[in-house]
C-alpha positions in Angstrom: 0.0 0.0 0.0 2.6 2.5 0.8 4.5 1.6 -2.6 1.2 2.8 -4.5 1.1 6.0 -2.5 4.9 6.7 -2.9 5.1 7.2 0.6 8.9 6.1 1.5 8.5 6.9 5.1 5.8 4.4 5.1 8.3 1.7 3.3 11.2 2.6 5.8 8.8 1.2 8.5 7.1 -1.3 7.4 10.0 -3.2 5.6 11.7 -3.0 8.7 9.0 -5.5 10.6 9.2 -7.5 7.7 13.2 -8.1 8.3 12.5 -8.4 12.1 10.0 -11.6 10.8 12.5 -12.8 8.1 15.1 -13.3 11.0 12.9 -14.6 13.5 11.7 -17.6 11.2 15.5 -17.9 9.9 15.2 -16.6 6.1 18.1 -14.4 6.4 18.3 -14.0 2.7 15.1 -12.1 2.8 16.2 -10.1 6.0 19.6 -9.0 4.7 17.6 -8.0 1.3 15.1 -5.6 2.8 17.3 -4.4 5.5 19.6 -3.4 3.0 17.0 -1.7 1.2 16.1 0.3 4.5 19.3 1.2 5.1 19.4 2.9 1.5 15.9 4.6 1.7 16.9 6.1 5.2 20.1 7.7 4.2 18.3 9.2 1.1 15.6 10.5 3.5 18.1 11.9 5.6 16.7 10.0 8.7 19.9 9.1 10.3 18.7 7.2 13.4 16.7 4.4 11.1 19.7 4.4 8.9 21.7 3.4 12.5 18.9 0.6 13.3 18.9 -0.8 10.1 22.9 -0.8 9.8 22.4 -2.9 13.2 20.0 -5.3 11.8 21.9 -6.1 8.9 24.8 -6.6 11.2 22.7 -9.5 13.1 21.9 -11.2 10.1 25.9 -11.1 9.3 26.2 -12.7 13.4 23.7 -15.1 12.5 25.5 -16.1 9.1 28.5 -16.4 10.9 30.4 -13.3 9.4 31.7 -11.9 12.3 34.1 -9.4 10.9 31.1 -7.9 8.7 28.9 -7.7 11.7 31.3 -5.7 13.6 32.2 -3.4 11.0 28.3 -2.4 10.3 27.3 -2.5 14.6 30.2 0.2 14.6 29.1 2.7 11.6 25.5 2.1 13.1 27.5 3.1 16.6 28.7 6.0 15.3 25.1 7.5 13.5 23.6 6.6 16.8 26.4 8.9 18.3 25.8 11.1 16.2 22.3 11.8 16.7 22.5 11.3 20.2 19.9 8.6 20.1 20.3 6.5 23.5 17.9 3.1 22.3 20.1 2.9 18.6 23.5 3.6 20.4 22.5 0.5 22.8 21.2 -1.7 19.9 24.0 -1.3 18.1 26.3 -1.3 21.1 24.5 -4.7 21.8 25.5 -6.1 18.6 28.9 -5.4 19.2 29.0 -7.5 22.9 26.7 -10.2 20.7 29.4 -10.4 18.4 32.0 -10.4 20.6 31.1 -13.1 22.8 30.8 -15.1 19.7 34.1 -14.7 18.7 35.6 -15.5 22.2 36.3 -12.5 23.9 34.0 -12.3 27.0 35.9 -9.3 28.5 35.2 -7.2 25.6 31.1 -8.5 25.7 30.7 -7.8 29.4 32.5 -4.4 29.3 30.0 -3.5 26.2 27.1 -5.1 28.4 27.1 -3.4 31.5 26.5 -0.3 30.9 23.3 -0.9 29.0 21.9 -2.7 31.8 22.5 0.2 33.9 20.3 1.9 32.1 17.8 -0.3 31.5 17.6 -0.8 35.2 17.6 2.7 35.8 14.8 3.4 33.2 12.8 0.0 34.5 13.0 -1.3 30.6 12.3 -5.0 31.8 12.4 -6.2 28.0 16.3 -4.9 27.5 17.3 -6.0 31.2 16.3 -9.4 30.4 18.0 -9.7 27.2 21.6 -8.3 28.9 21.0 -10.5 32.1 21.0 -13.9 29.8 24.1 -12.4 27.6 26.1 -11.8 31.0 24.7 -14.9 32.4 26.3 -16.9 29.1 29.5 -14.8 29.5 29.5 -16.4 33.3 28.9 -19.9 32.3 31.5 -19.7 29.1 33.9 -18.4 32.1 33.5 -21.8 34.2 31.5 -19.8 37.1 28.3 -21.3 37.1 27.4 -19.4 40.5 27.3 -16.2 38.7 25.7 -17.7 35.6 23.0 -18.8 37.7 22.5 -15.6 39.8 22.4 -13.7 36.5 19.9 -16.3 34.6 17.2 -16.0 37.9 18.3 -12.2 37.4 17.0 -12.0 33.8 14.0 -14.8 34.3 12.8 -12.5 36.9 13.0 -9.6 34.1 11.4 -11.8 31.9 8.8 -12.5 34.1 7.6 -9.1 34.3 7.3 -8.4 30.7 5.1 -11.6 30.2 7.0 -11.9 26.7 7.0 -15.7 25.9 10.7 -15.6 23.8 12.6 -13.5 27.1 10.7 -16.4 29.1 12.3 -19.2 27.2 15.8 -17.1 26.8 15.6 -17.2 30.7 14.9 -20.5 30.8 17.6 -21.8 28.3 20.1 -20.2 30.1 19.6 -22.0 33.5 19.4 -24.8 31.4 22.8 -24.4 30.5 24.3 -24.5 34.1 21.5 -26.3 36.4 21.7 -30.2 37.3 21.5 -32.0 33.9 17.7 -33.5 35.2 16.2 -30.3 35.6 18.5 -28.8 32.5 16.3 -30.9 30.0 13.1 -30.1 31.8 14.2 -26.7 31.2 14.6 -27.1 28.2 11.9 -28.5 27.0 9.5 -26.0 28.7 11.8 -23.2 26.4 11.1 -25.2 23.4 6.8 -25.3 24.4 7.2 -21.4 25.0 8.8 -20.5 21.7 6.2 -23.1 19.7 3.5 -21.0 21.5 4.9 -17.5 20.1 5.5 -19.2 16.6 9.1 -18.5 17.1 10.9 -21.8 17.2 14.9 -21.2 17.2 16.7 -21.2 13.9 19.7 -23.7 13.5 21.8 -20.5 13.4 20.5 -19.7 17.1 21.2 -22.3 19.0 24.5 -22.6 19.6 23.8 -21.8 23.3 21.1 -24.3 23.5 23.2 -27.2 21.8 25.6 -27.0 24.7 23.4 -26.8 27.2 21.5 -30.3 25.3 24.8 -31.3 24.9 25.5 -31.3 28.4 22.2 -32.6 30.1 22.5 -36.0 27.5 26.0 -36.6 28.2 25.1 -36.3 31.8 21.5 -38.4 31.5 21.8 -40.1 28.2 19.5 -40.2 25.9 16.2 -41.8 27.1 16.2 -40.1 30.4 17.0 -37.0 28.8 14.8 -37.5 26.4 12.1 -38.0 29.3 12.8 -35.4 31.1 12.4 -33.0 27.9 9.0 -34.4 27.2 8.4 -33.9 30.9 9.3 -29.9 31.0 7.8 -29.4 27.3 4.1 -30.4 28.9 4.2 -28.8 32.4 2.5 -25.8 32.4 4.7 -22.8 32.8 3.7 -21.5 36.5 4.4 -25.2 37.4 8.0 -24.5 35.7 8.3 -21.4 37.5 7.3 -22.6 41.3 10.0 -25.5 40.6 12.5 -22.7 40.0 11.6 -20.6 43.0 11.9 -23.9 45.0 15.4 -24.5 44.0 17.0 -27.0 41.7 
């Protein structure tokens, strides 16, 4: 509709949900196309601060396509237009990206120092939807660091987060996290009530996002093997959440 009214502005926005869909069901070809495009139809409009989202989008795709080097360079050039503009929510998504990508590549110092600032500020602000997201990327860094104490404290951190926003996906992030550092039992029950949650939004994980939730499978069948993880999975997949939860708040 907004292409037969020439209305670009329209385009910019609309397109850019239409990315946001294309990632979330995994046809990145499709995101990077009409990201791309964005990015082009902002800077001719002149409106910097969708350029800087849309420069940060493309640079997930180029995470989730394994490019790391790519990502980087377009998180920083969306960094700097954020910057630039003095736009607090863009500087932080892009900012995000960078930690994403560098805790990807290995270097957890670099993706807590990016981190914790921006959960400052969501804090500070009460932005329960960015906390949550932060909490399980610090919670990851823990866990990748062999201090499964802090992983833990910063998992219950960010499931409380998630909690408050009600958002099915930051529920399941949550849970996937404790998944990845509780006893193997309760890691595939975990798991399995992530899976239920995401199946309920329509959002099941892409192959490209689940290298967190591969180790943490990884883990709990190595631990169980496969028929009593299997079980347990099955288990957590049909208890009802608030069942999940009051497990949780009981201790592992």
């Amino acid at each position: 509709m907004f292409t037969e009214l020439g209305d670009r502005w329209g385009q910019l926005q609309t397109s850019e949900q239409l990315g946001i869909l294309a990632e979330v069901t995994g046809d990145y070809a499709a995101a990077v196309r009409l990201h791309e495009d964005g990015v082009r139809d902002a800077q001719e409009l002149e409106l910097w601060t969708h350029a800087s989202f849309r420069l940060a989008r493309q640079g997930r795709i180029a995470l989730l396509t394994g490019d790391l080097a790519h990502a980087a360079a377009l998180h920083e050039q969306a960094l700097r237009l954020a910057q630039e503009q003095c736009h607090r929510p863009a500087e932080q998504f892009a900012a995000i990206g960078l930690a994403l990508g560098a805790r990807r590549g290995g270097d957890l110092d670099a993706a807590e120092a990016r981190l914790r600032p921006w959960l400052d500020w969501n804090r500070r602000l009460g932005v329960d939807s960015g906390a949550a997201l932060i909490l399980a990327e610090l919670g990851y860094v823990a866990e990748l660091r062999a201090d499964p104490a802090a992983a833990e404290s910063l998992h219950r951190e960010g499931l409380a987060a998630a909690r408050r926003t009600g958002d099915p996906r930051a529920l399941a992030l949550a849970l996937e996290g404790l998944a990845g550092i509780l006893p193997p039992a309760r890691a595939a029950s975990l798991l399995g009530t992530a899976m239920a949650l995401r199946a309920s939004a329509g959002t099941p994980r892409p192959q490209a996002e689940r290298t967190d939730t591969d180790r943490a499978t990884a883990r709990a069948r190595a631990a169980l093997g496969p028929e009593a993880f299997a079980t347990a999975f099955a288990t957590g997949e049909a208890l009802p959440l608030p069942d999940q939860l009051a497990l949780l708040d009981g201790g592992p």
